[in-house]
N, C-alpha and C positions, 0 to 999 in steps of 0.2 A: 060926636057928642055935643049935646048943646051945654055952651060953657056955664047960661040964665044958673041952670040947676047947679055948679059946684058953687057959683058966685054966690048963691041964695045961701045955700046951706053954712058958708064960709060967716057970711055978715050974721045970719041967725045966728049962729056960737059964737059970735062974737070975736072972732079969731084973728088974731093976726100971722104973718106968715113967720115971723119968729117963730108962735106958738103950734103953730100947724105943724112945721119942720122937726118941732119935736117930740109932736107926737108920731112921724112920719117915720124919723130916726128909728123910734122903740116899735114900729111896725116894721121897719126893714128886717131890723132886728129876731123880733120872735117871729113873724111868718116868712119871712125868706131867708132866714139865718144868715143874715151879712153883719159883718164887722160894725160895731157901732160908730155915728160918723156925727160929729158935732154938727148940732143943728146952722149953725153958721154959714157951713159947707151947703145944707139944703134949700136955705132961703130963696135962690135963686129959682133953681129946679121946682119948688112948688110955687114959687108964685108965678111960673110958666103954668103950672097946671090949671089953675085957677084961672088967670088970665085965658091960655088957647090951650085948654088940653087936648087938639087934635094932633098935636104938634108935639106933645108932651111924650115921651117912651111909658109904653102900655105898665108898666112895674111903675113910676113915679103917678098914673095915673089911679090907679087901684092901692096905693101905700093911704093915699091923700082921700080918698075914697074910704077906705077902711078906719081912716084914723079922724075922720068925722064921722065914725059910726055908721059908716055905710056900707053895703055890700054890693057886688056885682053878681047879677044873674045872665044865665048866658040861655040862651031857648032857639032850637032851633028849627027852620020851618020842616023841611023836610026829616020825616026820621022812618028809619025803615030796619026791622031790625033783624037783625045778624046773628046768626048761632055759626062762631068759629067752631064749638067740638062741643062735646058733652059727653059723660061718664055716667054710667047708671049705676047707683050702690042699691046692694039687698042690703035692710036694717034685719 
C-alpha cells in the first residue's frame, strides 16, 4: 500500500494521531468487538500505520482506514464460479 494515500487523507482531516487512536479504539470496538483500549495504548500502533503501513497488522491497518471514513475493497482477478450443491424448491 502506498503510505502518500493514508498520509494525505490523515493531514486532509486534520488529525493527529491522538485523535485518530480514538477514533480507531471506537472501531475496534463496534466492528471487531474488542475490548475498548485507551487511545493512549493506540498511539503508537497508528502512527506506524500512517507512517509504513506495510508493516503495520492488516486489523490496525483497516481500523485506521475505516476510522478516516474509508473503506477497503478487495477485487479479485481471476474469478470462476463454483456451485458447491443446490436444492430445487416447488413454490
Amino acid at each position: 500500500m502506498d503510505k502518500k494515500i493514508l498520509q494525505d487523507r490523515f493531514e486532509k482531516l486534520g488529525l493527529t494521531a491522538y485523535k485518530l487512536a480514538q477514533e480507531v479504539s471506537k472501531i475496534r470496538v463496534s466492528v471487531f468487538g474488542e475490548a475498548e483500549k485507551k487511545p493512549t495504548s493506540l498511539v503508537t500502533s497508528v502512527s506506524n500505520v500512517i507512517e509504513n503501513p506495510n508493516t503495520s497488522s492488516f486489523k490496525n491497518v483497516e481500523a485506521a482506514i475505516r476510522a478516516m471514513n474509508g473503506e477497503l475493497i478487495v477485487r479479485w482477478k481471476n474469478v470462476e464460479e463454483v456451485v458447491v450443491g443446490h436444492e430445487e424448491i416447488e413454490l
